[in-house]
C-alpha positions in Angstrom: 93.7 80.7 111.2 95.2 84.4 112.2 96.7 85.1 108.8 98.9 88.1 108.0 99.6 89.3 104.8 102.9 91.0 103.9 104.0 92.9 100.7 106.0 95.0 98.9 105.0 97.1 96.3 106.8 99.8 93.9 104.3 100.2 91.2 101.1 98.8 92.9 100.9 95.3 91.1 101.6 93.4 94.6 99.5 95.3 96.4 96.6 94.7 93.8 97.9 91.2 94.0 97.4 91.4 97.6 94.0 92.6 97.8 92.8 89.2 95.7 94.6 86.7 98.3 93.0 88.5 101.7 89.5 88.1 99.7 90.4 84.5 99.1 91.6 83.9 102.7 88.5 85.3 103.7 86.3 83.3 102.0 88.0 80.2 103.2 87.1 81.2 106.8 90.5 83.0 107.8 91.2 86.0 109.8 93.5 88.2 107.8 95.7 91.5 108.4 97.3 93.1 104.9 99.9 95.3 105.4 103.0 96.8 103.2 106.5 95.6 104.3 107.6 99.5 104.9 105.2 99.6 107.9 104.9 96.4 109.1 107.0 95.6 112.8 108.6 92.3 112.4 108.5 92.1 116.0 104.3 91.5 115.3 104.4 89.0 113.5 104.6 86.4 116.2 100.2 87.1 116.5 99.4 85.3 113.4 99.7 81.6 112.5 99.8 82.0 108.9 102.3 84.5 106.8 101.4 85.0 103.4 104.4 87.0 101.9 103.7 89.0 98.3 107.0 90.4 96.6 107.9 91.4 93.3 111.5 90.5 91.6 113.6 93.2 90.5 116.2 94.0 88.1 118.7 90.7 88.1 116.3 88.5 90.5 116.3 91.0 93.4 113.5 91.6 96.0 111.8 94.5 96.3 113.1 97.0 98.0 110.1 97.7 101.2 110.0 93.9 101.1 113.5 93.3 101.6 113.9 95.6 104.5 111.3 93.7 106.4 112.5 90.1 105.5 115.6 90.6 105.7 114.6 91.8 109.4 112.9 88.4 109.7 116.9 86.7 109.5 117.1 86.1 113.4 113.6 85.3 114.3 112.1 82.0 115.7 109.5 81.3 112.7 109.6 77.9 112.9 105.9 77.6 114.2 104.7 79.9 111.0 103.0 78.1 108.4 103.3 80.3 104.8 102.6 80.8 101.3 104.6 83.1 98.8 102.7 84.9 95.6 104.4 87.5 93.3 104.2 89.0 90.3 106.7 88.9 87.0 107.3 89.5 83.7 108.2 86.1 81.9 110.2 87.9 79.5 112.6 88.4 81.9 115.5 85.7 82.9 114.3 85.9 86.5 110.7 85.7 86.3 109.1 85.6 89.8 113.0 84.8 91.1 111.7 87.1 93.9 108.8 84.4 95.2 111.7 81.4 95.0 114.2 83.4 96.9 111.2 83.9 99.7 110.6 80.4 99.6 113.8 79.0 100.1 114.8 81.2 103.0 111.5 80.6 104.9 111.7 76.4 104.6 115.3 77.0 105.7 113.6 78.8 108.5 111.8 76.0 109.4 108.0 77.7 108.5 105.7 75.1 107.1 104.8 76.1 103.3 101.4 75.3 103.1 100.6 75.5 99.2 103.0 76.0 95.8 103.8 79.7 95.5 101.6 82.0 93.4 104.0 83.4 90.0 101.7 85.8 88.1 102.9 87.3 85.0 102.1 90.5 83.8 99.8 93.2 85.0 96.9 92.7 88.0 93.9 92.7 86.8 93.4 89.8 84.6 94.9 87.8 87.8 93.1 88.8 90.1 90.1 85.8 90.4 93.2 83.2 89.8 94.5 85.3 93.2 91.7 84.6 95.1 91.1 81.0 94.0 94.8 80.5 95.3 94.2 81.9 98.8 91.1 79.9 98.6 93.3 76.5 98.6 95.3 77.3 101.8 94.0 75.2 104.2 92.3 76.4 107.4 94.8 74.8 110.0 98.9 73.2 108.3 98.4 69.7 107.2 
């Protein structure tokens, strides 16, 4: 499957993140594209059957700020033949850890796009989450279920 991969990143956590699921995707046999939300065109997204959407959660539950620029762009597109998955990272000391990855969630289902596996939530930094990462993108199937 043509997968894309779309984050947002202020401190480089997501991206990091990121990096983990393509390798994952890749080693389950899919074709991947990785790209920050500040320079992806919505209007491309429409080449890929798979989205995979990485966002961190801000302040009171917000999105991050590239990230919600592009999704927000997303609002009046067709999606409903997208199949997705959602991954993020959080700090469970905070009241809305990983509200970022629900929020994502819940708008694409609403959308209609297929969500193929649970959402990733990773708390704290990176690197000790990086494996976990690419086991997770190793569970998304090869073709929605």
């Amino acid at each position: 499957m043509k997968a894309l991969i779309v984050f947002g990143s202020t401190t480089g956590t997501t991206r990091i993140l990121a990096q983990s699921v393509r390798k994952g995707l890749q080693l389950a046999g899919h074709e991947v594209t990785i790209r920050n939300a500040k320079l992806q065109d919505p209007r491309e997204i429409d080449r890929y059957e798979l989205l995979v959407m990485g966002c961190s959660t801000w302040e009171n539950g917000e999105l991050q700020k590239d990230f919600l620029g592009f999704f927000q762009s997303l609002e009046h597109q067709d999606l409903s033949h997208h199949a997705a998955c959602v991954f993020g990272p959080g700090h469970s000391s905070y009241r809305q850890f990983c509200h970022a990855v629900d929020v994502v969630e819940t708008k694409l289902a609403e959308m209609g796009v297929k969500l193929l596996v649970p959402s990733l939530k990773v708390d704290g930094g990176p690197y000790t989450a990086r494996e976990g990462a690419v086991q997770w993108a190793r569970s998304i199937p090869l073709a929605p279920t």
